[in-house]
N, CA, C and O atoms as a Tinker XYZ file with bonds, in Angstrom:
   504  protein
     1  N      8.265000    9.557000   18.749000    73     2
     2  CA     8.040000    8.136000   18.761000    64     1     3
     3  C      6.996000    7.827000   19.832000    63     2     4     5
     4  O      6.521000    8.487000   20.756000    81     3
     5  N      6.836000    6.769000   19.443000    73     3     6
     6  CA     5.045000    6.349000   20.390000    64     5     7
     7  C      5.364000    5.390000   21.111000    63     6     8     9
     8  O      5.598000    4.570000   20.224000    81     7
     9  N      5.615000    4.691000   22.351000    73     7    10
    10  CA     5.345000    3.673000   22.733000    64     9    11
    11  C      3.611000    2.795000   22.825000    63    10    12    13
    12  O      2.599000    3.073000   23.468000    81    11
    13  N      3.939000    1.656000   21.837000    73    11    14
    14  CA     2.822000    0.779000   21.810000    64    13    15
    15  C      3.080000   -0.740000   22.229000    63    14    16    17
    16  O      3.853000   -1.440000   21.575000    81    15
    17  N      2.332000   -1.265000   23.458000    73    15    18
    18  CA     1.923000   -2.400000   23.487000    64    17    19
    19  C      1.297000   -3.428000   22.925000    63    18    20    21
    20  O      0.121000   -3.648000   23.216000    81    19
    21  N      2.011000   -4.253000   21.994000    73    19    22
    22  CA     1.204000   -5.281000   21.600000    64    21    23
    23  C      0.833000   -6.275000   22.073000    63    22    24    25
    24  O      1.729000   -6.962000   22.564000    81    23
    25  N     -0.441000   -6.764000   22.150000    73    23    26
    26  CA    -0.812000   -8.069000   22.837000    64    25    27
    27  C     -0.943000   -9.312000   22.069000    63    26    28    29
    28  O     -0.397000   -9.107000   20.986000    81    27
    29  N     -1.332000  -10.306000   22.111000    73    27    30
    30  CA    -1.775000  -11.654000   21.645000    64    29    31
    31  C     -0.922000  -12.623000   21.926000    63    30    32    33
    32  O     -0.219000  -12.623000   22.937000    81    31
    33  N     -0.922000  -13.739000   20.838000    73    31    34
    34  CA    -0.044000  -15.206000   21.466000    64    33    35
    35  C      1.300000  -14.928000   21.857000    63    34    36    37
    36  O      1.874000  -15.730000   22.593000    81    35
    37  N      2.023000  -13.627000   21.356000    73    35    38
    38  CA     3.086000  -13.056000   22.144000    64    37    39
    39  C      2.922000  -11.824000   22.492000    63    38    40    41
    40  O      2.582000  -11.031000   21.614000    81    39
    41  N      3.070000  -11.476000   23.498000    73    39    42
    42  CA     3.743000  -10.095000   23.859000    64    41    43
    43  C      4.623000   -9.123000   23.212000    63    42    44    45
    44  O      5.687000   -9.629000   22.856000    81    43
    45  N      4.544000   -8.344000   23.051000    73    43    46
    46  CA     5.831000   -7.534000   22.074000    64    45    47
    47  C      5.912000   -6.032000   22.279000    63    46    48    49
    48  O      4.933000   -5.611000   22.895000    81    47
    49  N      6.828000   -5.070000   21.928000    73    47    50
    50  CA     6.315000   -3.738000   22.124000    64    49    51
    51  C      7.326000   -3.439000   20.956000    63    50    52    53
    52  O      8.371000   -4.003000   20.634000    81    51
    53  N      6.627000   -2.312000   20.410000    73    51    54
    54  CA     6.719000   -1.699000   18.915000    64    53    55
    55  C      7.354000   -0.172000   19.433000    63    54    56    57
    56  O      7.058000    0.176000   20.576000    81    55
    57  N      8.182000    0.696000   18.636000    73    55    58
    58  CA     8.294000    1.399000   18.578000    64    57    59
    59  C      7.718000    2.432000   17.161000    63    58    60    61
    60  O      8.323000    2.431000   16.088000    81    59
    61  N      6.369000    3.332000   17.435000    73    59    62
    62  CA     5.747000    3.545000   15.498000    64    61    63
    63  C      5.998000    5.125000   15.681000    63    62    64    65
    64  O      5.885000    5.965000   16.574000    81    63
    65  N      6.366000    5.065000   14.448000    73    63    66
    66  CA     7.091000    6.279000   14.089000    64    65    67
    67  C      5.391000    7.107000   14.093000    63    66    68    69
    68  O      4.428000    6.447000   14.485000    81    67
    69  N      5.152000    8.959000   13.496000    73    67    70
    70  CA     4.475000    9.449000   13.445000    64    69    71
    71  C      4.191000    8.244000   11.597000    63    70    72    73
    72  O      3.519000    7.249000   11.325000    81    71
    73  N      4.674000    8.696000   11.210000    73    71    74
    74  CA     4.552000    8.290000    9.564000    64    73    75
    75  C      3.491000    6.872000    9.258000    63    74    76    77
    76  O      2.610000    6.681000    8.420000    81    75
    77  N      4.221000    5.770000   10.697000    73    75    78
    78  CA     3.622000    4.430000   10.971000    64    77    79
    79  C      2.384000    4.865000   11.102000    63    78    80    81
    80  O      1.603000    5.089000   10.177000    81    79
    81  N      2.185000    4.992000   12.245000    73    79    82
    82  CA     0.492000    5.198000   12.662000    64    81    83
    83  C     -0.504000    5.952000   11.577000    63    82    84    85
    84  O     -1.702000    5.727000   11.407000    81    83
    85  N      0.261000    6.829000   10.951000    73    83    86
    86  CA    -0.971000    7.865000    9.577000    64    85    87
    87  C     -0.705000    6.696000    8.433000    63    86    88    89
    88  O     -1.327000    7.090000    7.446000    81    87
    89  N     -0.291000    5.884000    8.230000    73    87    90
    90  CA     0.070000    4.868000    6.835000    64    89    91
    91  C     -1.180000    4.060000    7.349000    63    90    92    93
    92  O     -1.618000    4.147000    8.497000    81    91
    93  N     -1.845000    3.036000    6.068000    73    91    94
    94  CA    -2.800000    2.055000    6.498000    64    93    95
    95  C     -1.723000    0.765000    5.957000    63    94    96    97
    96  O     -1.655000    0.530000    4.751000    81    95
    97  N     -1.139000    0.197000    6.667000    73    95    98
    98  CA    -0.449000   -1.238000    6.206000    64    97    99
    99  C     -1.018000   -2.195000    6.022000    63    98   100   101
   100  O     -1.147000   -3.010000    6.936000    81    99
   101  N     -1.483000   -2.386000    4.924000    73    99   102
   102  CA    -1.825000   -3.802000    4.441000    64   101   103
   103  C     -2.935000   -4.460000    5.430000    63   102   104   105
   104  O     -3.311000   -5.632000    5.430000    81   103
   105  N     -3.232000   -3.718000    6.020000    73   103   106
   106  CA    -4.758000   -4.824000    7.055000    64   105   107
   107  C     -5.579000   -4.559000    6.397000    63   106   108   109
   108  O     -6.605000   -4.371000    7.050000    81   107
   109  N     -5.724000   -4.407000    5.197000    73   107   110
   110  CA    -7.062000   -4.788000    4.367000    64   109   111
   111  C     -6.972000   -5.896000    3.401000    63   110   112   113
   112  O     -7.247000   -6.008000    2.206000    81   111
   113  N     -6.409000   -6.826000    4.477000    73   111   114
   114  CA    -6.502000   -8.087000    3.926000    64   113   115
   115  C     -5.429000   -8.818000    2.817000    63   114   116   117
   116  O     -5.695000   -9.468000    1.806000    81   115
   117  N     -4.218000   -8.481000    3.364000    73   115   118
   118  CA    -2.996000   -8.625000    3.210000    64   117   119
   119  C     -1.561000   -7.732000    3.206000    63   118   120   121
   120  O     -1.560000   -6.536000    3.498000    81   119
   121  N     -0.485000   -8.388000    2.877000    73   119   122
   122  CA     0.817000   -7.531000    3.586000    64   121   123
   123  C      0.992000   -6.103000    2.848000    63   122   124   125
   124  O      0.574000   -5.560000    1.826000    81   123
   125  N      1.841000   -5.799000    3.929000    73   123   126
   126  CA     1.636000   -3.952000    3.004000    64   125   127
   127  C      2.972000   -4.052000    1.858000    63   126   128   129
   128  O      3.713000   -5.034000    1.895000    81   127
   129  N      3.155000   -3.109000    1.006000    73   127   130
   130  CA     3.771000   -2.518000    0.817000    64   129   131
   131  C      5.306000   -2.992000    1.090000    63   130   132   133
   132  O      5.938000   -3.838000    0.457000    81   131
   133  N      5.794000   -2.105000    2.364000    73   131   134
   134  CA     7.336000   -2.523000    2.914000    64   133   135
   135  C      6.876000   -3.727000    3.268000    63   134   136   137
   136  O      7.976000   -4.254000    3.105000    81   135
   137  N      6.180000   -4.651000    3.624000    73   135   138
   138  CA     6.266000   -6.199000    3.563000    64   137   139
   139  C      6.881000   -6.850000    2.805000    63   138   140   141
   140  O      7.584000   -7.823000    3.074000    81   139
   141  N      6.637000   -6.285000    1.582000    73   139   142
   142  CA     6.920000   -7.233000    0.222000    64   141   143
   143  C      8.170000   -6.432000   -0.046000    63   142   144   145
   144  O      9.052000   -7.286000   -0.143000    81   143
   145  N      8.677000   -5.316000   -0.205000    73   143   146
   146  CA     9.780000   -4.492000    0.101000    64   145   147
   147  C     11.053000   -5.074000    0.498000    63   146   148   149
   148  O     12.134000   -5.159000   -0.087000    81   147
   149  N     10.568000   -5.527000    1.866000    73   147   150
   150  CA    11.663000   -5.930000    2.830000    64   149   151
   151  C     11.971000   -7.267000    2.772000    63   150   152   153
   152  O     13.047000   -7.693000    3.192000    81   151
   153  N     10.917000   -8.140000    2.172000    73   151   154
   154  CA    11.208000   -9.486000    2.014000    64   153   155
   155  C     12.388000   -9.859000    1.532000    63   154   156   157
   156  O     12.731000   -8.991000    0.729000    81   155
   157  N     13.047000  -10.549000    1.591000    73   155   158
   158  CA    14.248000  -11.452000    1.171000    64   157   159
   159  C     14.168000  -12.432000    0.373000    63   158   160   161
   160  O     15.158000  -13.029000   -0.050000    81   159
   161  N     12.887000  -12.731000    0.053000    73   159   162
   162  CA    12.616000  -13.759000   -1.409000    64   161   163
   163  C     12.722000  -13.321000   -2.636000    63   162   164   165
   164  O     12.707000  -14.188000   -3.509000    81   163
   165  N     12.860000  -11.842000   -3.073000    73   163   166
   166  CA    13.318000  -11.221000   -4.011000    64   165   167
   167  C     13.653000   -9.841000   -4.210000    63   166   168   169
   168  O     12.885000   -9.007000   -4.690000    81   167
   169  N     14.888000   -9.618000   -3.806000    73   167   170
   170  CA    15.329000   -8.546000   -3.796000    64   169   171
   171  C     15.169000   -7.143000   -4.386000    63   170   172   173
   172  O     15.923000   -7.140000   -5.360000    81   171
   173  N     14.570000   -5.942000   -4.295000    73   171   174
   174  CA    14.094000   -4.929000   -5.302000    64   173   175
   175  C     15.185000   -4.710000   -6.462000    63   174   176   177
   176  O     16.395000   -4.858000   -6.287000    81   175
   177  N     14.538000   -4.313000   -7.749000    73   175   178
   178  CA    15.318000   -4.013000   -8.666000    64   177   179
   179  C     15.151000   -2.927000   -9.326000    63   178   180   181
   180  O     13.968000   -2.595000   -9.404000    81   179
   181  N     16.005000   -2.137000   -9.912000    73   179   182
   182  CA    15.632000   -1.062000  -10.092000    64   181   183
   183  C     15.288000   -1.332000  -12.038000    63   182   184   185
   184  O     15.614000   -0.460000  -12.843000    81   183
   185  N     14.917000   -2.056000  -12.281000    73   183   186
   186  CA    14.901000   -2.341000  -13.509000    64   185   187
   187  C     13.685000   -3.006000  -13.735000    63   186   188   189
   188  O     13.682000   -4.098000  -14.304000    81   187
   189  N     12.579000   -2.429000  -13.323000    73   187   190
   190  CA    11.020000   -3.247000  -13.711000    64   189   191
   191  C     10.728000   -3.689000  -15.231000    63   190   192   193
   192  O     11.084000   -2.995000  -16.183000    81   191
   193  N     10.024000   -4.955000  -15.370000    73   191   194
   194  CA     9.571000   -5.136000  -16.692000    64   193   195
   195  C      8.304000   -4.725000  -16.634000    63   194   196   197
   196  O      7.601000   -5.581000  -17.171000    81   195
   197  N      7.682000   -3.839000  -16.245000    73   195   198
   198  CA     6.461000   -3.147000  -16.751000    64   197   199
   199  C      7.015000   -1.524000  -16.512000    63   198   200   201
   200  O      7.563000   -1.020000  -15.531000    81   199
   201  N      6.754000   -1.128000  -17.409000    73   199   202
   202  CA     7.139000    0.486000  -17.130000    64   201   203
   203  C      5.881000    1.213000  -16.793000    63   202   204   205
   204  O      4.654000    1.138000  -16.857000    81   203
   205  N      7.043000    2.084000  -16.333000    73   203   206
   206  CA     6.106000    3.191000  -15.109000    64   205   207
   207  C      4.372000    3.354000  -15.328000    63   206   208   209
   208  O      3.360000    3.303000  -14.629000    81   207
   209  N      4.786000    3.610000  -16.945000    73   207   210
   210  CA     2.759000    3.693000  -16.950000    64   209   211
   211  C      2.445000    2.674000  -16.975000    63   210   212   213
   212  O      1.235000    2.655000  -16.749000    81   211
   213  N      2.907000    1.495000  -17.158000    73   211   214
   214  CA     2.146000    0.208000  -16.965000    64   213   215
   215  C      1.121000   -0.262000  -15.694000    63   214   216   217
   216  O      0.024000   -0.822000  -15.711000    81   215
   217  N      2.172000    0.329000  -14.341000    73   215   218
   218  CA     2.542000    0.543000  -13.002000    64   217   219
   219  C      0.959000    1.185000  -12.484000    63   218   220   221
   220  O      0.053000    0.738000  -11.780000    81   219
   221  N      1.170000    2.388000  -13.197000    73   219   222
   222  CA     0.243000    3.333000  -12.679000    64   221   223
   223  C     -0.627000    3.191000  -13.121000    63   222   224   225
   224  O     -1.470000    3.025000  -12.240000    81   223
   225  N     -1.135000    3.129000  -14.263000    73   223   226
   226  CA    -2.419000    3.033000  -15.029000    64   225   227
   227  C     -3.396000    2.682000  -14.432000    63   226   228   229
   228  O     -4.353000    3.441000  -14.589000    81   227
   229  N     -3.647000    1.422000  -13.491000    73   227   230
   230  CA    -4.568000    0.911000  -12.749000    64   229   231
   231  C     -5.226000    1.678000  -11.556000    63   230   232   233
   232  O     -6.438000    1.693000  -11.343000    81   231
   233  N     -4.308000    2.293000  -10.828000    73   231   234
   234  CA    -4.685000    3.245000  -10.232000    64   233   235
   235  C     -5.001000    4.556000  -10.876000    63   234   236   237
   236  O     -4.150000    5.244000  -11.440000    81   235
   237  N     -6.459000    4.916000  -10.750000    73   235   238
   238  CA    -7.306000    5.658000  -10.996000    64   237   239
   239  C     -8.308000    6.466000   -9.892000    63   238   240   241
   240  O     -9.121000    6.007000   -9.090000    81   239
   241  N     -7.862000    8.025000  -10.222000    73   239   242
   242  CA    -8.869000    8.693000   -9.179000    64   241   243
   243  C    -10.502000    8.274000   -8.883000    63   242   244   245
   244  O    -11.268000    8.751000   -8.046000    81   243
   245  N    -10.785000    6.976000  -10.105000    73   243   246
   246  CA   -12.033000    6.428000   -9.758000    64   245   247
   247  C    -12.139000    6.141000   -8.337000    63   246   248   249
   248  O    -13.035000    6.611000   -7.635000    81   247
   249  N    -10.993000    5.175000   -7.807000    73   247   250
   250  CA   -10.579000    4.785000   -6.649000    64   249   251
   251  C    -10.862000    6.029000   -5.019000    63   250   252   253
   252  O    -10.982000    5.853000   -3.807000    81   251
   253  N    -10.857000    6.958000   -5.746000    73   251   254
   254  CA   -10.994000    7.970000   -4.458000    64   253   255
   255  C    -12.330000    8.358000   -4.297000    63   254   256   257
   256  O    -12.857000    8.753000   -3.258000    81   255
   257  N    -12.849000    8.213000   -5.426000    73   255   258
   258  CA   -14.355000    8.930000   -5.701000    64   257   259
   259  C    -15.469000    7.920000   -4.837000    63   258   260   261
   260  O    -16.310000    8.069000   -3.950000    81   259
   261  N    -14.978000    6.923000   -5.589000    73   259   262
   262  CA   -15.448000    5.277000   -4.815000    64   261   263
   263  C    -15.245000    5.384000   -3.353000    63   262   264   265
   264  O    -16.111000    4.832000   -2.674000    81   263
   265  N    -14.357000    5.932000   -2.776000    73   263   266
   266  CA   -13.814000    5.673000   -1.336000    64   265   267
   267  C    -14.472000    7.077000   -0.318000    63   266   268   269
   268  O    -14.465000    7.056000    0.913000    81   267
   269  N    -14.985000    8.175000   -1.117000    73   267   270
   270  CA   -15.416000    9.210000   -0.642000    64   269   271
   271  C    -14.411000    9.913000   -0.146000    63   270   272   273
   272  O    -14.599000   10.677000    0.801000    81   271
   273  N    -13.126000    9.742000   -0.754000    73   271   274
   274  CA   -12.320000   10.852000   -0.508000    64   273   275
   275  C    -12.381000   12.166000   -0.692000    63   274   276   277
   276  O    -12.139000   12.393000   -1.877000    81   275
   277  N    -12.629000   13.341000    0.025000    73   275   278
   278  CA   -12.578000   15.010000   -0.130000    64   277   279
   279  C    -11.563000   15.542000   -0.391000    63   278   280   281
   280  O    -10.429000   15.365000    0.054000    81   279
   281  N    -11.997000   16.302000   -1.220000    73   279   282
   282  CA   -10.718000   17.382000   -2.320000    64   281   283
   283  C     -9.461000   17.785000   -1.264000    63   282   284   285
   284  O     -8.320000   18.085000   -1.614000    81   283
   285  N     -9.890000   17.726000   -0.100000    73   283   286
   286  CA    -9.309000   18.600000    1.215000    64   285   287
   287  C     -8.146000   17.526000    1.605000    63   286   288   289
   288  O     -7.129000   17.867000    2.210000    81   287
   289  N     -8.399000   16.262000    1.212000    73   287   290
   290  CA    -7.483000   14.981000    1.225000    64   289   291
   291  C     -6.645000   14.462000    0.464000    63   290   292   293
   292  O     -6.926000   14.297000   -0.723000    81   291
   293  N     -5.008000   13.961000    1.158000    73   291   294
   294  CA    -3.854000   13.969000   -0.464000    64   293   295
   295  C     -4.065000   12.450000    0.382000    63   294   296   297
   296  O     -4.598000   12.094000    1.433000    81   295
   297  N     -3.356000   11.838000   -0.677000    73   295   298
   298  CA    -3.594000    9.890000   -1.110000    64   297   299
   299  C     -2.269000    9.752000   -1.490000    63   298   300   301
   300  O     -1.772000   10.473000   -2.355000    81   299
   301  N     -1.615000    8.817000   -0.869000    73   299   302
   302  CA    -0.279000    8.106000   -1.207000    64   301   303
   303  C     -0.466000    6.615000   -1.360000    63   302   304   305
   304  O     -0.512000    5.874000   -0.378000    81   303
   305  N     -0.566000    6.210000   -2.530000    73   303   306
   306  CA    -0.570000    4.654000   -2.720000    64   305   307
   307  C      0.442000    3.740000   -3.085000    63   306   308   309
   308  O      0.920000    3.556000   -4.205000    81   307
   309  N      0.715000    3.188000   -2.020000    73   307   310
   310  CA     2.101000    2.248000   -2.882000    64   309   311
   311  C      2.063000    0.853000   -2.751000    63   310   312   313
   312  O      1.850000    0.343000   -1.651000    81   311
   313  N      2.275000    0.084000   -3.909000    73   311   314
   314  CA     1.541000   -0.887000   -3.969000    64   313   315
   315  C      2.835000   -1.850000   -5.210000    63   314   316   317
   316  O      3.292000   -1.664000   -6.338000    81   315
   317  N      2.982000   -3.059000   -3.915000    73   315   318
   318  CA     3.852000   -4.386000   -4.567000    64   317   319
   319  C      3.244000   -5.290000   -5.831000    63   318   320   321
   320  O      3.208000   -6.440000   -5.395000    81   319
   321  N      2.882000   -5.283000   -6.836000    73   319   322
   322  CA     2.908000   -5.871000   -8.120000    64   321   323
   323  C      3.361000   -6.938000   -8.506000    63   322   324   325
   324  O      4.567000   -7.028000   -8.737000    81   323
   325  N      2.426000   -8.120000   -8.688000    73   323   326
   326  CA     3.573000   -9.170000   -9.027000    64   325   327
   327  C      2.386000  -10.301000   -9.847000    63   326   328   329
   328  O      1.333000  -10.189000   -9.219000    81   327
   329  N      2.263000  -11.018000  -10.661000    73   327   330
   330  CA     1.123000  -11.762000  -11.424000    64   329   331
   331  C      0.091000  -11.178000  -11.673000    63   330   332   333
   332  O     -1.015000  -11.652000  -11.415000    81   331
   333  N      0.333000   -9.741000  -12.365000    73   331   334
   334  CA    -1.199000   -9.321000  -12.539000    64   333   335
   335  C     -1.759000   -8.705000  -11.228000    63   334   336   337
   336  O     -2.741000   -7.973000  -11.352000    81   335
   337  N     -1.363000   -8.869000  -10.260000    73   335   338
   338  CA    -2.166000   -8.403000   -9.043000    64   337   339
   339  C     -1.181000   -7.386000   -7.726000    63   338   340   341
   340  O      0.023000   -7.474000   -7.968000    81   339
   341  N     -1.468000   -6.552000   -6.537000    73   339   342
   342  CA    -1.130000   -6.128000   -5.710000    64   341   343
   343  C     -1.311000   -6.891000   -4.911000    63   342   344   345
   344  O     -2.411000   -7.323000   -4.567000    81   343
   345  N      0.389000   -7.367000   -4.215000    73   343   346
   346  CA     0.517000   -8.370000   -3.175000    64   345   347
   347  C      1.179000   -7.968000   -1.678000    63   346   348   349
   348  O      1.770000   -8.604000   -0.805000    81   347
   349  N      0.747000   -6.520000   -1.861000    73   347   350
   350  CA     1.542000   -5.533000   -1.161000    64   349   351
   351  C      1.127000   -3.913000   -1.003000    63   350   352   353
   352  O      1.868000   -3.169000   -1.645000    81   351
   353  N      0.156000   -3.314000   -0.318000    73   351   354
   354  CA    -0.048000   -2.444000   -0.287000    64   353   355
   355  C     -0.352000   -1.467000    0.856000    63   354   356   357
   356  O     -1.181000   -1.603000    1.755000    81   355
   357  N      0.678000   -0.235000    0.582000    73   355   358
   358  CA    -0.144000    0.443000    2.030000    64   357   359
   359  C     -0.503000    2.082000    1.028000    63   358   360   361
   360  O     -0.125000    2.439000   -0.088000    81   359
   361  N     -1.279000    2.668000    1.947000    73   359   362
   362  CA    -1.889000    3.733000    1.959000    64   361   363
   363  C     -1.738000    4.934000    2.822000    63   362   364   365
   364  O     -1.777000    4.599000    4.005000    81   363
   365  N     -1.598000    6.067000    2.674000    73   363   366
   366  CA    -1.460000    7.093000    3.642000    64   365   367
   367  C     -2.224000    8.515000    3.033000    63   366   368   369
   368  O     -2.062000    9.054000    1.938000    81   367
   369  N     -3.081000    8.889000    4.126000    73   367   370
   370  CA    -3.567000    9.765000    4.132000    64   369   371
   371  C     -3.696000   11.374000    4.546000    63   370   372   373
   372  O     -3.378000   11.499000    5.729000    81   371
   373  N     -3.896000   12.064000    4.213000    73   371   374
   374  CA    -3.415000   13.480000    5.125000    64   373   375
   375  C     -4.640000   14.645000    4.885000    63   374   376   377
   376  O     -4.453000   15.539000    4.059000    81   375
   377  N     -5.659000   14.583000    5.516000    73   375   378
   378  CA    -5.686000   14.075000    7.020000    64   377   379
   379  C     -5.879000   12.779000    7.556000    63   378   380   381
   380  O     -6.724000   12.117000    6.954000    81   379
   381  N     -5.305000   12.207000    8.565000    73   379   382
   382  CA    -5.481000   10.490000    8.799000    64   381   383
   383  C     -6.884000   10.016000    8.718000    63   382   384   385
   384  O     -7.613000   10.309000    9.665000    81   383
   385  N     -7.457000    9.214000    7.570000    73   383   386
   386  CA    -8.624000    8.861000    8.152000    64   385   387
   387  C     -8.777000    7.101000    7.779000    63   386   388   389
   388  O     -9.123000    6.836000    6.627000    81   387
   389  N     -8.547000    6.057000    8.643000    73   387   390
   390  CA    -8.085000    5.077000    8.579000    64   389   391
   391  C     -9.713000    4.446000    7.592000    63   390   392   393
   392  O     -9.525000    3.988000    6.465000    81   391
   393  N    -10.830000    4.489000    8.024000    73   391   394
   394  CA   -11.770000    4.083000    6.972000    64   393   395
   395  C    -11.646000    4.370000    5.522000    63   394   396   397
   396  O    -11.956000    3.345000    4.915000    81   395
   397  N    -11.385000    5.150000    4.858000    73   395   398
   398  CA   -11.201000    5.874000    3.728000    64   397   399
   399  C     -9.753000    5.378000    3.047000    63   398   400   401
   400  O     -9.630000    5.281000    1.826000    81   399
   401  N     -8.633000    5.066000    4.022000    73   399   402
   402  CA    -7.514000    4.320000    3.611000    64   401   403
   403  C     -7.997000    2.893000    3.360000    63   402   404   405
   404  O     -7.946000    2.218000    2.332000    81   403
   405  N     -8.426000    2.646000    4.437000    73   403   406
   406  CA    -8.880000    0.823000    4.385000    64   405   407
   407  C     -9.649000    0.771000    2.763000    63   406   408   409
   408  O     -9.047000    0.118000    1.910000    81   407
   409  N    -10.429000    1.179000    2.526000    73   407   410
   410  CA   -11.251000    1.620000    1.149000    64   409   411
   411  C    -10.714000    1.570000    0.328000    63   410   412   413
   412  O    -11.133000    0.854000   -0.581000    81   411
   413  N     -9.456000    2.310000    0.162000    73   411   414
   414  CA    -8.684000    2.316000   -0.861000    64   413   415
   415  C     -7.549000    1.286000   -1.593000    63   414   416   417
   416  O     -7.137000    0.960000   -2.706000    81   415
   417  N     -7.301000    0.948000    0.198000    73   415   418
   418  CA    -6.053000   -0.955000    0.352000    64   417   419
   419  C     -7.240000   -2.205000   -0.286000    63   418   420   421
   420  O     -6.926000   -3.084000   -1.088000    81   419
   421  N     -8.329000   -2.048000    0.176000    73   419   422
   422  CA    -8.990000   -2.613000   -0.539000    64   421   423
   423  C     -9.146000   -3.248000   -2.281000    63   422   424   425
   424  O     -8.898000   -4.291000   -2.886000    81   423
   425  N     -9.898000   -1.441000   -2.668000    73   423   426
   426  CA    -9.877000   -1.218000   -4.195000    64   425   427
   427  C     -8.643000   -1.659000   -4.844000    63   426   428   429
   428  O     -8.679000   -2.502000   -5.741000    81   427
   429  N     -7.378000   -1.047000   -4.369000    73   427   430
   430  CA    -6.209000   -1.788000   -5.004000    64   429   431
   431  C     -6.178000   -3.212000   -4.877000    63   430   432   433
   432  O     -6.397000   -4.020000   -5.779000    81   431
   433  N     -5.936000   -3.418000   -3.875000    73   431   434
   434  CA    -5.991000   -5.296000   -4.090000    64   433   435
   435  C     -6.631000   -5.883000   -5.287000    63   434   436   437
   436  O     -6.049000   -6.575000   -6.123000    81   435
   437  N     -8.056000   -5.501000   -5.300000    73   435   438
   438  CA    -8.987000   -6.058000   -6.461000    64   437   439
   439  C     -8.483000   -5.120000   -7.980000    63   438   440   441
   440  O     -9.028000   -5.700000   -8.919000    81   439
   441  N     -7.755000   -4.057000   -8.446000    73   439   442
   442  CA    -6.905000   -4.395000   -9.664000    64   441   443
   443  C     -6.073000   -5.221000  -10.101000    63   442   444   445
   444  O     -5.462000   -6.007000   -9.376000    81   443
   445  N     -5.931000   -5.130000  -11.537000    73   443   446
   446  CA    -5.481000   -5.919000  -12.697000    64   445   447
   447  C     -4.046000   -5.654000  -13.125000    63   446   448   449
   448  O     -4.279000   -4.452000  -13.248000    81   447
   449  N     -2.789000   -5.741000  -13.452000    73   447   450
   450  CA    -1.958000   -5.202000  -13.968000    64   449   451
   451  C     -1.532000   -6.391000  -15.027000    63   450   452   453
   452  O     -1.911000   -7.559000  -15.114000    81   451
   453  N     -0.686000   -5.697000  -15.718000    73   451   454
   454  CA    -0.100000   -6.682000  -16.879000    64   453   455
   455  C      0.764000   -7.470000  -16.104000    63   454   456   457
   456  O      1.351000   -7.071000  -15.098000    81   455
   457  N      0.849000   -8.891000  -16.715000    73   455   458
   458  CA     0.887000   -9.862000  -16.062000    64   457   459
   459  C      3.000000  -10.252000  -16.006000    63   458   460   461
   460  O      3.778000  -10.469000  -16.935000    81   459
   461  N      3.227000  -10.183000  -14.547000    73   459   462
   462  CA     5.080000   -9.859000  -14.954000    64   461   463
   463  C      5.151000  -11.200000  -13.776000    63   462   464   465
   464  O      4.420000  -11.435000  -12.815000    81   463
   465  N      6.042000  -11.745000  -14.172000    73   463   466
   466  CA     7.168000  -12.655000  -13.003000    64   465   467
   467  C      7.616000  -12.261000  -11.931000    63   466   468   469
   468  O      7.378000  -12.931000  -10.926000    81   467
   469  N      8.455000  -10.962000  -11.828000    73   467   470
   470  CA     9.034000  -10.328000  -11.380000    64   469   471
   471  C      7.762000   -9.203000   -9.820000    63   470   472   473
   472  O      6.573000   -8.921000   -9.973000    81   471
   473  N      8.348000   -8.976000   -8.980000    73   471   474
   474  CA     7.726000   -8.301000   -8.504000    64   473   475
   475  C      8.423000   -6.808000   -8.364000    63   474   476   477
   476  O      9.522000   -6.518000   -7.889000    81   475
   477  N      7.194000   -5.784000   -9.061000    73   475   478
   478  CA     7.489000   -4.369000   -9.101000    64   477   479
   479  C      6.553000   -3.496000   -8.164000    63   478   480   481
   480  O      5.431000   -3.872000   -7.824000    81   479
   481  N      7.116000   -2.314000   -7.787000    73   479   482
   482  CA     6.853000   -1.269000   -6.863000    64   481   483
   483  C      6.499000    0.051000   -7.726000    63   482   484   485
   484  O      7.026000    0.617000   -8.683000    81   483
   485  N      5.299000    0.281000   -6.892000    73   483   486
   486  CA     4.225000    1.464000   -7.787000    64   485   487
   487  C      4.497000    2.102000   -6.618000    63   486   488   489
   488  O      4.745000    1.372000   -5.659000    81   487
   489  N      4.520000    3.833000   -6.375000    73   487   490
   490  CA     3.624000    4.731000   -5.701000    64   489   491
   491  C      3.178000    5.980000   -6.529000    63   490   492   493
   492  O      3.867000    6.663000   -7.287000    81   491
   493  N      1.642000    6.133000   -6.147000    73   491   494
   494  CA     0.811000    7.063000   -6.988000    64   493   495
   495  C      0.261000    8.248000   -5.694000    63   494   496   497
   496  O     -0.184000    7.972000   -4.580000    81   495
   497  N      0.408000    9.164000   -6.111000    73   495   498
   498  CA     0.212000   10.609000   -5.017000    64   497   499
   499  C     -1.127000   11.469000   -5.630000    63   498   500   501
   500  O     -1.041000   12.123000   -6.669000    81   499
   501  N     -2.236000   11.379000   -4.918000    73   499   502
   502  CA    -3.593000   12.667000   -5.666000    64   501   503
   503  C     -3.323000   13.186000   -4.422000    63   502   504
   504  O     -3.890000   14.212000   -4.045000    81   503
């Protein structure tokens, strides 16, 4: 475990796991992943109305090629689903390379999915 200081309009201190710090959470311009996860406005279900390939389909190794990811690099994408869009995404890389994640939190955001009420949970592994 890491001790980290956070600064700004409050003070705070975090405890980030190894796993935390190699993940890219959602700072590419919205909440990650376990954001939307953990929320309490709608509870996970294990019963999605888009099935699995529905889920995945959007994510495409185009996405890595685009991002200049190397063969030498594995990609964990997991990504909250909800109107057609990712409202929730983080990224993890191995080896950590936070530009190349950001790239990718990106690209997801700007996909399409079939359009559900409900919010569903994707993760895709290259």
């Amino acid at each position: 475990m890491e001790l980290l200081l956070l600064v700004g309009l409050v003070s705070a201190v975090a405890i980030l796991s190894r796993t935390r710090r190699d993940s890219y959470h959602g700072t590419g311009g919205g909440p990650s992943y376990e954001d939307i996860l953990n929320s309490p406005t709608e509870p996970p279900s294990h019963q999605p109305e888009l099935t699995n390939a529905q889920l995945s389909a959007p994510i495409s190794p185009v996405i890595l090629t685009r991002c200049g990811v190397p063969d030498s690099m594995s990609v964990k994408i997991q990504a909250a689903v909800k109107m057609g869009r990712a409202i929730g995404v983080t990224v993890t890389t191995s080896p950590t390379n936070q530009t190349i994640a950001a790239c990718i939190d990106r690209s997801v955001r700007h996909l399409q999915w079939p359009v559900s009420t409900k919010t569903d949970f994707v993760t895709t592994t290259f």
